[in-house]
N, C-alpha and C positions, 0 to 999 in steps of 0.2 A: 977476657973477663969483661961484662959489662959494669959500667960507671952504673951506680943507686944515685937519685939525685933524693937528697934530705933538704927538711925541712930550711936550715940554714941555707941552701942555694937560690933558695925563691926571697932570701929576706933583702938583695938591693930589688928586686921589684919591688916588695913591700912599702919600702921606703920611696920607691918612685910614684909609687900610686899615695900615698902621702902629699906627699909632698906637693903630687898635682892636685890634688884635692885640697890642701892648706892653701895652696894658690886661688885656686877657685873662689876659695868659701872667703879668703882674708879679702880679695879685690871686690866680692860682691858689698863686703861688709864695709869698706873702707868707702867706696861711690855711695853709697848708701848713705853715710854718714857726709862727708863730703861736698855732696849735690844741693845747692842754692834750691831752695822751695819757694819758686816767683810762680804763681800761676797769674797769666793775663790770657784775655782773648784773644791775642795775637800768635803768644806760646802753643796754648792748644789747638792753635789753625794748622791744617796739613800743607805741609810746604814740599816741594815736586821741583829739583833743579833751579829753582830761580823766580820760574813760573806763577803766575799767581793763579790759587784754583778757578774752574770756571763750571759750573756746573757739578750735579751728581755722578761719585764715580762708578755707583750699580746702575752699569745700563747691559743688558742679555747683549752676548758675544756669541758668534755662529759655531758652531759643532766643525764647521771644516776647520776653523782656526784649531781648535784643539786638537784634531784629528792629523793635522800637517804636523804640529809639536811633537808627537807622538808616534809618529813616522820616523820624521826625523832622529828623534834620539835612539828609534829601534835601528833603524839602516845605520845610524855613528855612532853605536856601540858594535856594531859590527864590525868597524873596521879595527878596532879594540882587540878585536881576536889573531887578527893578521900581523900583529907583532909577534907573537912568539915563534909565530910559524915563519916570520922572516930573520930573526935570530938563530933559530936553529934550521936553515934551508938543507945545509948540506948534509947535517945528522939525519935528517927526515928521509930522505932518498925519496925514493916511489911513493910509497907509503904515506908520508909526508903530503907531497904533493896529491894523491887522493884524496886523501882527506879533506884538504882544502878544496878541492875543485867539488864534492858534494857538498861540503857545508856551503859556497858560494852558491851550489845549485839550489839547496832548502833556500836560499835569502830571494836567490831571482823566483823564482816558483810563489813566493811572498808577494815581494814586489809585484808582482804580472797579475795577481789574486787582487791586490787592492786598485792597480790600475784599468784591470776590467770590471773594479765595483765602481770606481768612478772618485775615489778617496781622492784622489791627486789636483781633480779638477776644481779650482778657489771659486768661479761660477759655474751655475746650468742652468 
């Protein structure tokens, strides 16, 4: 026979999501009140590590910078995937291992698309 789950089952989440929300809302309220109100010109200077500003920080940034970022987190989230499939190596058999040798082929087939557009290259 299967378990019904009632009402009463969900009420310690109830109380969890409470509670994190009582946390939330008490800490905003509490900095809120809390927080010294100095404003000086110094205060609202933007401070960077130690550094003191030098110059405007909107200056146009090249497309291949973005472009590498964006590479990059596509191909290292890839490897993301190659966990499960090495946790469970030996359940997987054959099977398993095809798998993974076509998804590796969709990544290089990617890879090999953006390096003959020329995406990789930082000058030309």
């Amino acid at each position: 026979m299967e378990a019904v789950s009632t009402s009463k089952d969900y009420f310690p989440l109830i109380i969890q999501f409470l509670v994190a929300g009582g946390f939330v809302v008490f800490t905003l309220f509490v900095t809120h009140i809390l927080t010294p109100r100095i404003k000086s010109k110094n205060k609202e200077e933007n401070f960077e590590c130690g550094i003191a500003s030098d110059g405007n920080a909107r200056f146009p940034v090249s497309i291949r910078y973005f472009m590498t970022a964006i590479l990059f987190v596509l191909f290292d989230v890839e490897v993301i995937f190659f966990y499960p499939y090495a946790v469970n190596f030996y359940q997987l058999e054959l099977e398993g291992l095809l798998a993974v040798i076509l998804f590796v082929m969709f990544f290089l087939i990617g890879f090999l698309y953006v390096y003959k557009k020329g995406a990789l290259e930082w000058e030309k």
